[in-house]
MARVEXGU-127648 format. One record per residue (C-alpha): residue number from 1; residue in three letters; x, y, z. Coordinates in steps of 0.25 Angstrom, whole numbers, padded with zeros to 4 digits. Layout:
<nodes>
<NUM Ala <X Y Z>>,
...
</nodes>
This chain:
<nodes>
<1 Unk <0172 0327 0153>>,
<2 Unk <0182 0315 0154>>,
<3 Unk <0190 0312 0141>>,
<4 Unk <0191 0301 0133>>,
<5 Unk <0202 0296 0139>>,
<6 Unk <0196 0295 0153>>,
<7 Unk <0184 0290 0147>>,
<8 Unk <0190 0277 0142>>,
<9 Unk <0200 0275 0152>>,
<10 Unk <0196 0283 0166>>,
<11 Unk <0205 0285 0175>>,
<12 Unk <0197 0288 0188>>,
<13 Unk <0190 0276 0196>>,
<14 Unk <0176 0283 0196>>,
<15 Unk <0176 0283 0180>>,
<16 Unk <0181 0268 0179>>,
<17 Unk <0169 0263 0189>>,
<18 Unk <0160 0272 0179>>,
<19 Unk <0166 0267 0167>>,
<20 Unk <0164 0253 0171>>,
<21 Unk <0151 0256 0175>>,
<22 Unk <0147 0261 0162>>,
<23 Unk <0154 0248 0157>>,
<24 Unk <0145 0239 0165>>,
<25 Unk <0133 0244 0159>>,
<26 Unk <0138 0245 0144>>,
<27 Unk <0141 0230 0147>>,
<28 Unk <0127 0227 0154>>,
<29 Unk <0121 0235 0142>>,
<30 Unk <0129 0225 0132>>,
<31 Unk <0125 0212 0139>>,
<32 Unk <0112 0216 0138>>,
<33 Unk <0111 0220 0122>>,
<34 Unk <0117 0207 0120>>,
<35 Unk <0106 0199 0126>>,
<36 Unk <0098 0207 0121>>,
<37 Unk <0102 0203 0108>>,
<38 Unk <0104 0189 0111>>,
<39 Unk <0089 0191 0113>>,
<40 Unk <0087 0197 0100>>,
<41 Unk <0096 0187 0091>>,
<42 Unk <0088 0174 0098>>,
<43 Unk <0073 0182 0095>>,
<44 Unk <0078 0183 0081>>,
<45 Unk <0083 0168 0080>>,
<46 Unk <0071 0164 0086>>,
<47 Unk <0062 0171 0077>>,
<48 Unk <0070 0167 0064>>,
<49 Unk <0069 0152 0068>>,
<50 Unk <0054 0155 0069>>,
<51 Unk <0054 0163 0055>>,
<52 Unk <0061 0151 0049>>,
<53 Unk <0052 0143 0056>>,
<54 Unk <0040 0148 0051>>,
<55 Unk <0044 0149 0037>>,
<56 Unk <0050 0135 0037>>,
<57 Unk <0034 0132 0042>>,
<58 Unk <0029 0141 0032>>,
<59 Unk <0037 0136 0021>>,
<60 Unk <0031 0121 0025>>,
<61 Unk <0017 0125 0028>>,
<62 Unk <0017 0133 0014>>,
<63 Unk <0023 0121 0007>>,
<64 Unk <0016 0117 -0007>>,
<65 Unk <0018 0101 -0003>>,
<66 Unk <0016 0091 0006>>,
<67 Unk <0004 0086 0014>>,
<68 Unk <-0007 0077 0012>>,
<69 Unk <-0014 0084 0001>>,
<70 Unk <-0001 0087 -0006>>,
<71 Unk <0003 0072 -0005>>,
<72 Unk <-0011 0067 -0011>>,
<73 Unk <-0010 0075 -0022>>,
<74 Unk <0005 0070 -0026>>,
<75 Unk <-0001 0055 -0024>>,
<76 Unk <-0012 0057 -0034>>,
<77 Unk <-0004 0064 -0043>>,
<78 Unk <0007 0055 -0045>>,
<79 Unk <-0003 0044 -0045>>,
<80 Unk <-0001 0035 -0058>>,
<81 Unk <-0013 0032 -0067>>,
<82 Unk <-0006 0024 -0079>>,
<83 Unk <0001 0011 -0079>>,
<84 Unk <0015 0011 -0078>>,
<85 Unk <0013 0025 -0076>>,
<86 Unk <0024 0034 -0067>>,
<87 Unk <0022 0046 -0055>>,
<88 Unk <0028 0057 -0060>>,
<89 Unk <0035 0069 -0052>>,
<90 Unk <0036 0081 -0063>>,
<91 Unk <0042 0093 -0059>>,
<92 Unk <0038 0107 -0065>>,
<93 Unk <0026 0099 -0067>>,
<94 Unk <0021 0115 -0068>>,
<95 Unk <0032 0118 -0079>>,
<96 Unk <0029 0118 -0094>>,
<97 Unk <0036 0103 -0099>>,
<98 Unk <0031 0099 -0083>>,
<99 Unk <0015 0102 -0085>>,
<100 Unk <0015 0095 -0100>>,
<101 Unk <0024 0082 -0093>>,
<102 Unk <0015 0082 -0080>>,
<103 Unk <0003 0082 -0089>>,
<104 Unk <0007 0070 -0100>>,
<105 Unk <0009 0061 -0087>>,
<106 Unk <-0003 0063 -0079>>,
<107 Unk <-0010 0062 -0095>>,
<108 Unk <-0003 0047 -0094>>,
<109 Unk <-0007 0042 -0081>>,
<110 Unk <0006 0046 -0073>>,
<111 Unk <0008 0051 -0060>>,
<112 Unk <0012 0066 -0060>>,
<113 Unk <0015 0076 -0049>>,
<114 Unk <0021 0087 -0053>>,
<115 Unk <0031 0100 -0045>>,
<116 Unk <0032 0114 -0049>>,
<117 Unk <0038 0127 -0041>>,
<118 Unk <0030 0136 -0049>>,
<119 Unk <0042 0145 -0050>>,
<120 Unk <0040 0159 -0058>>,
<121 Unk <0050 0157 -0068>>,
<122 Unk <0038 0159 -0077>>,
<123 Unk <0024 0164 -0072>>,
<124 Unk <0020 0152 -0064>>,
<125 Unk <0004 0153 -0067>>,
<126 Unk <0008 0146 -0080>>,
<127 Unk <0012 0134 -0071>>,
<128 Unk <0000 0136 -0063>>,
<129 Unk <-0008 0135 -0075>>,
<130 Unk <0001 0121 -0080>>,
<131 Unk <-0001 0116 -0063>>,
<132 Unk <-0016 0119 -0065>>,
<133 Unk <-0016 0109 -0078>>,
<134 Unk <-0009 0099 -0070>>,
<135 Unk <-0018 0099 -0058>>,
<136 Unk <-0030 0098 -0068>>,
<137 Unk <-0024 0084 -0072>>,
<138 Unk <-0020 0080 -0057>>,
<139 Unk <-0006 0082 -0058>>,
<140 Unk <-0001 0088 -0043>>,
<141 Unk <0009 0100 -0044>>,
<142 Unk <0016 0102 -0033>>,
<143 Unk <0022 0118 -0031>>,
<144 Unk <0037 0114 -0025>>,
<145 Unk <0053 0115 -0029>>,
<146 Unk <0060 0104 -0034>>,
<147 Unk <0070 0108 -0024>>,
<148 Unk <0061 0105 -0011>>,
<149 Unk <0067 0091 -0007>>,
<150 Unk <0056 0088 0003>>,
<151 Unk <0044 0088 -0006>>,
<152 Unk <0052 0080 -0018>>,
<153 Unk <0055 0070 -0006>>,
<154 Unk <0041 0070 -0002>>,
<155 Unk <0035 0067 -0016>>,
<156 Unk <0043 0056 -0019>>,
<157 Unk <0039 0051 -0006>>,
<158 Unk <0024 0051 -0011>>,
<159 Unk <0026 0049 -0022>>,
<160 Unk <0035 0038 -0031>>,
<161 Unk <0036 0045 -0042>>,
<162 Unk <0042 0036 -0056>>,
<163 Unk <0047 0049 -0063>>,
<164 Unk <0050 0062 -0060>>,
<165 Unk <0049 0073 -0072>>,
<166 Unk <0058 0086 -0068>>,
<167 Unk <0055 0097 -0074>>,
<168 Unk <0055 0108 -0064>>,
<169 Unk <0068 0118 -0068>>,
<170 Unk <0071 0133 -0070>>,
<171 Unk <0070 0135 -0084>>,
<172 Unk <0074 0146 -0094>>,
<173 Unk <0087 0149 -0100>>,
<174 Unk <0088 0164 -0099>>,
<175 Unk <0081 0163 -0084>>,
<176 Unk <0093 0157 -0079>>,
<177 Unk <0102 0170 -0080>>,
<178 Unk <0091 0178 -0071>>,
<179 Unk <0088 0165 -0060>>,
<180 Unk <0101 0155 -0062>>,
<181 Unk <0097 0152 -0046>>,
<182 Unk <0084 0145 -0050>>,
<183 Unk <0089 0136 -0062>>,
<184 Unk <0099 0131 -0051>>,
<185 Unk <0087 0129 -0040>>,
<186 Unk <0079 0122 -0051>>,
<187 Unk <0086 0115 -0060>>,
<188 Unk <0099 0110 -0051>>,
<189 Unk <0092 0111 -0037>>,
<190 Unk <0080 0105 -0041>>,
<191 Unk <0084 0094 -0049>>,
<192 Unk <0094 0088 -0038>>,
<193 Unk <0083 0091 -0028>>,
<194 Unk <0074 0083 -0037>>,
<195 Unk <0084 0071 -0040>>,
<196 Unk <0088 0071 -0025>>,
<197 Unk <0073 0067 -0023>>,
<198 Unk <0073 0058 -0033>>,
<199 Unk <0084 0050 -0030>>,
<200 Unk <0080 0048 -0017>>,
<201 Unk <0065 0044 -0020>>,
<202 Unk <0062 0030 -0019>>,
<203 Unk <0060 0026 -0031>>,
<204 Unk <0068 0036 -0039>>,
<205 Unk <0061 0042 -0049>>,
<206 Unk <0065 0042 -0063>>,
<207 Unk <0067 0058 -0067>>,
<208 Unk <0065 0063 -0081>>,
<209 Unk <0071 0078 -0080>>,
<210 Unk <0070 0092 -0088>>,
<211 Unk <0084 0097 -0093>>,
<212 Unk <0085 0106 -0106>>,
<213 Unk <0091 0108 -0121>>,
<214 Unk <0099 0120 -0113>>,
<215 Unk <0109 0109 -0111>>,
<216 Unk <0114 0109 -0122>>,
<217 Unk <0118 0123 -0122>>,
<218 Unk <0129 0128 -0129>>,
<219 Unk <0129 0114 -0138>>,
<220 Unk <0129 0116 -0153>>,
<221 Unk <0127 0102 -0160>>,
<222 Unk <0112 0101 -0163>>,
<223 Unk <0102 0094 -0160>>,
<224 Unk <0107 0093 -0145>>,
<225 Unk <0107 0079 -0140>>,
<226 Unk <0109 0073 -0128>>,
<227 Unk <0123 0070 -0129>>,
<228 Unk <0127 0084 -0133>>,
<229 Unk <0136 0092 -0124>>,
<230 Unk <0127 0100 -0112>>,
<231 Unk <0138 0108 -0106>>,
<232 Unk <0138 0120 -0112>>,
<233 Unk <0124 0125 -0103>>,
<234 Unk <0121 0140 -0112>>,
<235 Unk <0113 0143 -0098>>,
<236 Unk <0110 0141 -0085>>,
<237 Unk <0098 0135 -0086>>,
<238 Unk <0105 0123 -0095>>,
<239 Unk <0115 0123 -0088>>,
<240 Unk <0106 0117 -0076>>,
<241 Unk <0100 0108 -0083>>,
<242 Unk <0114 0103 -0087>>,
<243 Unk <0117 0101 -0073>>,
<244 Unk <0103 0094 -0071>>,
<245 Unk <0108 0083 -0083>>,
<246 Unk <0121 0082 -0074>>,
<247 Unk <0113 0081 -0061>>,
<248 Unk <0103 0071 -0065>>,
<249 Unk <0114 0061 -0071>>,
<250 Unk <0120 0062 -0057>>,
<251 Unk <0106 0057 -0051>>,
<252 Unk <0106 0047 -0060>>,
<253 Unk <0120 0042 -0058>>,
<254 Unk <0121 0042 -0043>>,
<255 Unk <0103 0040 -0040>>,
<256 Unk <0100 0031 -0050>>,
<257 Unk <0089 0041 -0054>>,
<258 Unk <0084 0040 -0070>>,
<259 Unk <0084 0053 -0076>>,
<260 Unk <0080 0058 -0089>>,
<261 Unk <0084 0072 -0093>>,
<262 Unk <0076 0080 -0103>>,
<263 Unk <0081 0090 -0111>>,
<264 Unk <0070 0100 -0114>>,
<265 Unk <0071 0106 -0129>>,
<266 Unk <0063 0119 -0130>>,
<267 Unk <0048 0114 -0125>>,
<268 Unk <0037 0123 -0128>>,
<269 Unk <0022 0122 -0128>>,
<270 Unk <0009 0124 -0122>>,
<271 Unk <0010 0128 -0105>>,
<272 Unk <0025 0130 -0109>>,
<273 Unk <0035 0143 -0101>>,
<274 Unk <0032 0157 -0103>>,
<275 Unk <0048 0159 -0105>>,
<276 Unk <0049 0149 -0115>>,
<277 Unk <0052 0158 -0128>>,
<278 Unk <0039 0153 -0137>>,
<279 Unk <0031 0156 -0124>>,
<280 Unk <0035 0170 -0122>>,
<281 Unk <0035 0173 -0139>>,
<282 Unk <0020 0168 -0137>>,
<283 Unk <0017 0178 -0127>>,
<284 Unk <0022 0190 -0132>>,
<285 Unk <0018 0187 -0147>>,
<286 Unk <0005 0189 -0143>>,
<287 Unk <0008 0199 -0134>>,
<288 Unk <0013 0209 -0146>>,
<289 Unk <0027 0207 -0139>>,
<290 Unk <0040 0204 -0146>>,
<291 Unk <0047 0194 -0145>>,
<292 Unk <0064 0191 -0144>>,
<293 Unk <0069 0181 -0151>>,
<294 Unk <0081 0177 -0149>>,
<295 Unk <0094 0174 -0160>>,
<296 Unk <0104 0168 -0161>>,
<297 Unk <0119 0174 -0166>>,
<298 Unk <0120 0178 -0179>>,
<299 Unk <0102 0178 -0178>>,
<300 Unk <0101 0164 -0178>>,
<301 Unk <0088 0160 -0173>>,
<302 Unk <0087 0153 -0160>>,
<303 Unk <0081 0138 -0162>>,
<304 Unk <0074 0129 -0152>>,
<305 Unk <0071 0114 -0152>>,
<306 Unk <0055 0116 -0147>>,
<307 Unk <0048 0105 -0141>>,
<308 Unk <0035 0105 -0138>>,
<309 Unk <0032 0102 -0125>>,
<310 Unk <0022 0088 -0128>>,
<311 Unk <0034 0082 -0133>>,
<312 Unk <0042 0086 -0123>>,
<313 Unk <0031 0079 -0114>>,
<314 Unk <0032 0066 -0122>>,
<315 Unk <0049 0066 -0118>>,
<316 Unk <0047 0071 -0105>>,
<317 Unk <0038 0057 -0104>>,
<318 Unk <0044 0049 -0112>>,
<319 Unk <0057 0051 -0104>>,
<320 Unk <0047 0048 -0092>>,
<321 Unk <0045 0035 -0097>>,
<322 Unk <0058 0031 -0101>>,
<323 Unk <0066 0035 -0089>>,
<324 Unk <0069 0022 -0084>>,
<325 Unk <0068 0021 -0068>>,
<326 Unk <0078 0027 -0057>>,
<327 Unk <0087 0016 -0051>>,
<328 Unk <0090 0023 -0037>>,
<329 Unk <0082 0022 -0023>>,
<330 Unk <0083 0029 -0011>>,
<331 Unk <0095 0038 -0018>>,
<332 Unk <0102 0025 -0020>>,
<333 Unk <0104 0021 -0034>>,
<334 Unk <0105 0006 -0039>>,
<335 Unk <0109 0008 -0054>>,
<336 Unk <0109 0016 -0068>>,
<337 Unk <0097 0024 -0070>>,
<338 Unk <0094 0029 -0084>>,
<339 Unk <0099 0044 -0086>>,
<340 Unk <0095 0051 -0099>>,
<341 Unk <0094 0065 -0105>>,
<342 Unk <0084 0067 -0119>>,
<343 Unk <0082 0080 -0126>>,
<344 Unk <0068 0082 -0128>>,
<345 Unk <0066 0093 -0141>>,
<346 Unk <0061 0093 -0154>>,
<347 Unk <0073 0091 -0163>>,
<348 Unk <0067 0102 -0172>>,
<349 Unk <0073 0116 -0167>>,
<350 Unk <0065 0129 -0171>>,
<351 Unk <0070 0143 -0172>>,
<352 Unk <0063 0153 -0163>>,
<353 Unk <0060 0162 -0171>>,
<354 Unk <0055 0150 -0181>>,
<355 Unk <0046 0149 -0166>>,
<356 Unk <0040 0162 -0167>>,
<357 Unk <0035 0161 -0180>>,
<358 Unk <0028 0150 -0177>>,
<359 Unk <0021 0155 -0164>>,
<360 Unk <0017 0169 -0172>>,
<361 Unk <0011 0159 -0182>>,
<362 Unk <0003 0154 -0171>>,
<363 Unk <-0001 0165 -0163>>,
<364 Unk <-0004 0173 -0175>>,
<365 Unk <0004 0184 -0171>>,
<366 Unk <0017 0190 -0177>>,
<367 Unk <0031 0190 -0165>>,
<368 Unk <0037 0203 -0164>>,
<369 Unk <0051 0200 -0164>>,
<370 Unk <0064 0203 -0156>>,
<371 Unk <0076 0196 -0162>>,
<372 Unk <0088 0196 -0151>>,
<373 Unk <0101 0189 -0152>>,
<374 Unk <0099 0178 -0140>>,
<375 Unk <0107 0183 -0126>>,
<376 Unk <0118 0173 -0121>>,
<377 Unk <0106 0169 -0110>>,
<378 Unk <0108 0154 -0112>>,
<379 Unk <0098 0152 -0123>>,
<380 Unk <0105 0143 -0136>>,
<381 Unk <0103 0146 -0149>>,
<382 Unk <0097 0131 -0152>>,
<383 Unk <0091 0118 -0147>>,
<384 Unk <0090 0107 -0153>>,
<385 Unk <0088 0092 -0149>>,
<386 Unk <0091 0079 -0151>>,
<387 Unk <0080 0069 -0147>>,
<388 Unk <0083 0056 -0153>>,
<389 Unk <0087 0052 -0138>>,
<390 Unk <0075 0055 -0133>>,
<391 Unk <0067 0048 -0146>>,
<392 Unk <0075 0035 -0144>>,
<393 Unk <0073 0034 -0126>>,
<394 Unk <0058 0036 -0129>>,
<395 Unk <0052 0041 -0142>>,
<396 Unk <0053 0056 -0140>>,
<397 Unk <0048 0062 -0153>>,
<398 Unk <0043 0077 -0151>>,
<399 Unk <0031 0079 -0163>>,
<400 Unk <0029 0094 -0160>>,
<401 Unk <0035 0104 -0168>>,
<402 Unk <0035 0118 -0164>>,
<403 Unk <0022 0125 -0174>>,
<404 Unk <0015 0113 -0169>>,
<405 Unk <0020 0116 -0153>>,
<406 Unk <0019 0132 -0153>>,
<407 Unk <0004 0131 -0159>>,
<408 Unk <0001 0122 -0147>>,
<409 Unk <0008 0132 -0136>>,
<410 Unk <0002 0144 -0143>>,
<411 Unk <-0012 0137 -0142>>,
<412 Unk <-0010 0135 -0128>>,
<413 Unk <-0004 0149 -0126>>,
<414 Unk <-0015 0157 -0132>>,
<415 Unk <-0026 0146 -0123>>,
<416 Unk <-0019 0150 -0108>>,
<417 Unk <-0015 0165 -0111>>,
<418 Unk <-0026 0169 -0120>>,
<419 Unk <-0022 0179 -0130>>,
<420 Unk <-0031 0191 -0133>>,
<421 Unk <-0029 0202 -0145>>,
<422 Unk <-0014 0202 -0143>>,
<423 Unk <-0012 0199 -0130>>,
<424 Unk <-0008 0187 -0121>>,
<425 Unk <-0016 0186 -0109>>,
</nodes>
């Protein structure tokens, strides 16, 4: 048996001329494993470029928009059936303030074409149930993301729309600490994807947009006005709609785009979210389930400036009215547009536990209670607005307090769950 020495270095002739015998196959053996996976890396190039393909096919084939039919249905609902009237693109047109807003324009003779994602942030049959009572009053839904540039490019190519009413958003304050990803998709994403279609529509439209009391954050002086400080965000949620109100004055500043930014005080009401707190206490008082109430330090009871959602309507459309027109074309601006931010509340803040009282008064049946010290989740301890901006630019006067309010939710609440011996269906 030849050693290992002779083995990597023979020393005979006869075992060289085997050696490089053996050599020349392993090398024959090499060349041909490598073409052979030459062979295997293009089969798999080729069959990804055909996956991609197919799913970039699929992906247009499955699409919820475009097409002649689509296209028709935009046009008729955009049409405008008043004098004077506008065309209106409302966004989370499935949403809760989007539904009543869509609904008071159409009421009026507007144009109206509304866009929702249908996300599940909260069980999406609720905003089945809110698009099937748009439909019934010829308003056109479209299912897409504010985020898809091509199809907001092609609807302001059908239609010239006046105004555009942006609601769409990730909302919640405690959401944000499980899915901070999709208040960045929505709320900054979105609303630059939105604008950057905006601005470049000819005409611009003007834009009258959804940002919150969460603004106001860590900011003691009450009421909250519009002048206030809003740097102190308490959340992630505010802090996005902080960097909206930065965002949009951008557009305004370099696009000429009118914007008008709404900040939301605490809107409940019939159709309204199931995460919203008076929601979720109506569920499970009936259900026989207690509920948590959350305190402040030293057990101060959390307040809320509630505002019914008709009212929240009448701003919503009266800040359509006055909005004054975009002064851009094209991307191009040819000077000021009008840049404004209202708080829309009620100027009359209730404590929630105050709140509880009043929905067991109307739905007859005593809350099992959990008081907890509130968790540093980004929820304040009070809301509170201001709205003598709002009242002077076009007569915003809310005229719903909140016995008057929750009686009208819980009417509506009992009529589309029903509610049997107890129990919630």
């Amino acid at each position: 048996m030849p050693s290992l020495e002779e083995e990597l270095f023979p020393s005979t002739p006869g075992k060289f001329k085997d050696r490089n015998r053996h050599f020349h196959r392993c090398f024959a053996s090499t060349s041909t494993m490598f073409l052979w996976a030459l062979f295997l890396i293009a089969i798999t190039a080729s069959y990804l470029c055909f996956q991609s393909f197919m799913d970039t096919g699929n992906r247009y084939f499955s699409a919820t928009w475009g097409g002649h039919h689509w296209e028709k249905q935009v046009r008729t609902s955009a049409q405008i059936h008043r004098s004077s009237g506008m065309s209106v693109l409302v966004t989370g047109a499935a949403g809760f303030v989007g539904s009543h807003v869509s609904l008071a324009l159409k009421k009026r003779g507007d144009g109206v074409v509304g866009l929702d994602n249908f996300n599940n942030y909260y069980d999406p049959t609720l905003k089945k149930a809110r698009k099937n009572l748009l439909n019934d009053h010829n308003i056109f839904i479209i299912e897409g993301d504010i985020n898809d540039m091509r199809m907001l490019t092609k609807l302001f190519e059908i239609v010239r729309f006046t105004h555009v009413m942006h609601l769409a958003a990730q909302a919640g304050v405690r959401y944000a600490m499980e899915n901070p990803g999709s208040y960045v998709h929505s709320n900054i994403a979105g609303l630059v994807t939105l604008l950057e279609a905006c601005k470049n529509a000819n005409p611009q439209p003007a834009v009258v947009w959804a940002s919150s009391s969460s603004v106001y954050g860590l900011n003691e002086k009450v009421p909250f006005s519009e002048s206030d400080r809003t740097d102190q965000p308490a959340s992630l949620y505010a802090a996005t709609k902080k960097a909206g109100e930065e965002i949009t004055h951008t557009y305004n500043h370099i696009y000429g785009l009118s914007i008008t930014g709404l900040r939301f005080f605490t809107v409940y009401g019939p159709w309204g979210r199931p995460d919203m707190a008076y929601f979720s206490f109506t569920r499970n008082i009936l259900q026989g389930k207690p509920i948590t109430v959350y305190r402040g330090k030293n057990r101060v009871d959390l307040a809320r400036d509630f505002t019914y959602i008709d009212d929240v309507v009448k701003g919503c459309i009266g800040s359509l009215d006055t909005s004054g027109k975009s002064t851009g074309s094209g991307g191009k601006k040819r000077g000021p547009a009008p840049y404004r931010i209202f708080n829309l509340g009620n100027t009359s803040p209730v404590t929630v536990s105050m709140m509880v009282g009043i929905l067991e008064k109307h739905l007859k049946v005593k809350a099992k209670k959990n008081f907890v010290e509130m968790p540093g989740n980004g929820d304040v301890p009070f809301t509170h607005a201001n709205i003598s901006s709002a009242r002077k630019e076009f007569g915003y006067k809310p005229t719903t307090d909140l016995q008057t309010g929750l009686k009208k939710f819980v009417r509506w609440y009992l009529s589309y769950y029903g509610y049997n011996q107890g129990k919630s269906v």
